[in-house]
C-alpha positions in Angstrom: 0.0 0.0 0.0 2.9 2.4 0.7 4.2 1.9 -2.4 0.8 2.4 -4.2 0.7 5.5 -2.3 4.4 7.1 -3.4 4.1 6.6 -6.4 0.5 7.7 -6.9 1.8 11.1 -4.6 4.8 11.4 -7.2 2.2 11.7 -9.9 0.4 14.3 -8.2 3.6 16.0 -7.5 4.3 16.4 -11.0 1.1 17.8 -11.2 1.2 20.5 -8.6 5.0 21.3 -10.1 3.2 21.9 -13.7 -0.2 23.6 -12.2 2.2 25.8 -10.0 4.3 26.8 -12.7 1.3 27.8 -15.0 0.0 30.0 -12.2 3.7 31.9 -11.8 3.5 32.2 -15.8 -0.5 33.6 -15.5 0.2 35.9 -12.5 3.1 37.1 -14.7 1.5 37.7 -17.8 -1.9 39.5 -16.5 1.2 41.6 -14.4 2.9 42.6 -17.1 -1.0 43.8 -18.9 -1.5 45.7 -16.0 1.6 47.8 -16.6 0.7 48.2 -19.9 -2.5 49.2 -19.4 -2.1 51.9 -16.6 -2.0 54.6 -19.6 -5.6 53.4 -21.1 -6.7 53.5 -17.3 -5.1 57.0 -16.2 -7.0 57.9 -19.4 -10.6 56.5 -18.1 -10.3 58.5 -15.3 -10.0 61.9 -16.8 -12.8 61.0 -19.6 -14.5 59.8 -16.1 -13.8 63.2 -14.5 -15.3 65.1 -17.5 -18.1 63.2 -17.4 -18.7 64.2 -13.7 -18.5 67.6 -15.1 -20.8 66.9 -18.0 -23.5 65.6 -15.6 -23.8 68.3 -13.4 -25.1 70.7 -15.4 -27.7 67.6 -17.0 -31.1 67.2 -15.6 -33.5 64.1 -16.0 -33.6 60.6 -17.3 -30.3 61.4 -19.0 -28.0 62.2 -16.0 -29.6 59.0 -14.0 -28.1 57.2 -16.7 -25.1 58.8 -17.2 -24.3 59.0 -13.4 -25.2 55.1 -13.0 -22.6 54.5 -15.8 -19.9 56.8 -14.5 -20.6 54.6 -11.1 -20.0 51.6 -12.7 -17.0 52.4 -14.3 -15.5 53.8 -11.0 -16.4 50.4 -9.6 -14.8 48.5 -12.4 -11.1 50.6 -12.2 -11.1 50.1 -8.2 -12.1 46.7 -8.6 -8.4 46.1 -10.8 -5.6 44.9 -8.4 -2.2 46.3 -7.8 0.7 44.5 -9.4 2.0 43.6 -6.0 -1.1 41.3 -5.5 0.1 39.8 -8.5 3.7 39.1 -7.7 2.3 37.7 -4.0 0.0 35.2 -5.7 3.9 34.3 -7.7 5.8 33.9 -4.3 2.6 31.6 -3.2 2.6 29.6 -6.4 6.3 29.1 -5.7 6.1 28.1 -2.2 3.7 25.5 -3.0 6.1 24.3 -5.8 8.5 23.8 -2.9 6.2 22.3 -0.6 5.5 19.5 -2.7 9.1 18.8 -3.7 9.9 18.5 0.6 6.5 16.7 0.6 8.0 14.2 -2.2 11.1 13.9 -0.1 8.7 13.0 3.1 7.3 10.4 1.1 9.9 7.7 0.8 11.9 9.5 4.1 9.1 9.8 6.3 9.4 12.3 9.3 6.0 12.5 11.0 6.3 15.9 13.2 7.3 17.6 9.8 4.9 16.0 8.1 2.3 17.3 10.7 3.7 20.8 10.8 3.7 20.8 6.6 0.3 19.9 6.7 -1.2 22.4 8.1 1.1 24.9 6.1 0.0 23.6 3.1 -4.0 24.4 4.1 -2.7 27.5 5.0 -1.0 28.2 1.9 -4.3 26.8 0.2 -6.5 29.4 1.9 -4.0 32.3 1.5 -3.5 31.6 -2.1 -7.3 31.3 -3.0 -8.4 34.8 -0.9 -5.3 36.7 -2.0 -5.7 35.8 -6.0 -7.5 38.3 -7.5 -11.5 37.3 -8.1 -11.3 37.8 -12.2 -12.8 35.1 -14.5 -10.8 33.6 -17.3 -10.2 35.6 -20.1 -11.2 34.9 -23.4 -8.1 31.7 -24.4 -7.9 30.6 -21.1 -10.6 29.0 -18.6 -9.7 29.1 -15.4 -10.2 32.0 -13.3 -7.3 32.7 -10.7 -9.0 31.3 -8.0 -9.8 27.8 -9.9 -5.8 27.7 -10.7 -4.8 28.0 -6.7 -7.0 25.3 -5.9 -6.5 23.0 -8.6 -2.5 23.4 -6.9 -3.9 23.4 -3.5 -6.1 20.7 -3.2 -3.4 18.1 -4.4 -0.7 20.0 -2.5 -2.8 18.9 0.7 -3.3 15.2 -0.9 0.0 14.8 -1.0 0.6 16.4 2.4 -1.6 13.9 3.9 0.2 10.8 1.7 3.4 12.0 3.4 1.8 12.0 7.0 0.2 8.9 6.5 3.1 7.2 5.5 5.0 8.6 8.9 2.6 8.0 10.7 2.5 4.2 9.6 6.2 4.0 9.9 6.2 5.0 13.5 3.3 2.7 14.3 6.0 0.0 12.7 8.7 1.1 14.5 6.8 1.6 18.1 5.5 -2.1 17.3 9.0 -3.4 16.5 10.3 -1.8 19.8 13.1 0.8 18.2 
């Protein structure tokens, strides 16, 4: 059963390595978007402004509408995140990436307090990853929104977090049973 186990936790190692990486290259992309963008948004705000302008001297149906839209669009620019969020989400993707390669070491050299301790890191690093990603769907070539990406790394991450404690844990069952 162990051995069922490793190697079935070495697959999903591989598979957290490759989702992780994806994730870094995502966060980095939609980043480097963001820069390039901040011109068209420094822009929306001054046509914004005028339109402030515009609708104060409106009366009617005509400035409801135009002031609902201007609200919206406000809503939509503070609702963009800061490139910093972005390069967090990286640093999470990459300590998961390391998490599972120390994970894939605990699986064939099984050290149950670390195992225990990683554990809960790893739901930690879950939960952190999912609430810091920014909440924006897929775009038009790719699918998965950035929350869907930390937990397709995160719930495997915590499989294979569990393999490794299970397998410590049986080994010091064996050991307490063999009297070392």
């Amino acid at each position: 059963m162990k051995t069922t186990v490793r190697i079935l936790g070495v697959f999903i190692i591989l598979l957290i390595l490759f989702a992780s990486a994806a994730s870094i290259w995502r966060a980095e992309r939609d980043k480097t978007e963001l820069r390039e963008s901040q011109a068209a948004i420094a822009e929306a705000q001054q046509s914004l402004a005028l339109l402030k302008e515009e609708a104060k001297n409106m009366t009617g149906e005509s400035k409801v509408q135009i002031e609902s839209q201007i609200a919206e669009a406000e809503s939509d620019i503070k609702k963009l995140p800061a490139e910093s969020t972005f390069t967090i989400v990286q640093v999470l993707f990459g300590s998961s990436m390391l998490l599972s390669i120390v994970f894939g070491v605990f699986l064939f050299r099984p050290n149950l307090k670390s195992s225990k301790t990683l554990l809960v890191a790893s739901i930690l690093l879950l939960l952190a990853t999912y609430f810091i990603s920014p909440d924006i769907d897929g775009g038009k070539y790719s699918g998965f929104s950035r929350r869907t990406l930390a937990l397709i790394t995160g719930i495997p991450l915590i499989v294979v977090a569990l393999f490794a404690f299970w397998i410590a844990k049986k080994k010091n069952a064996e050991s307490l049973r063999s009297g070392r």
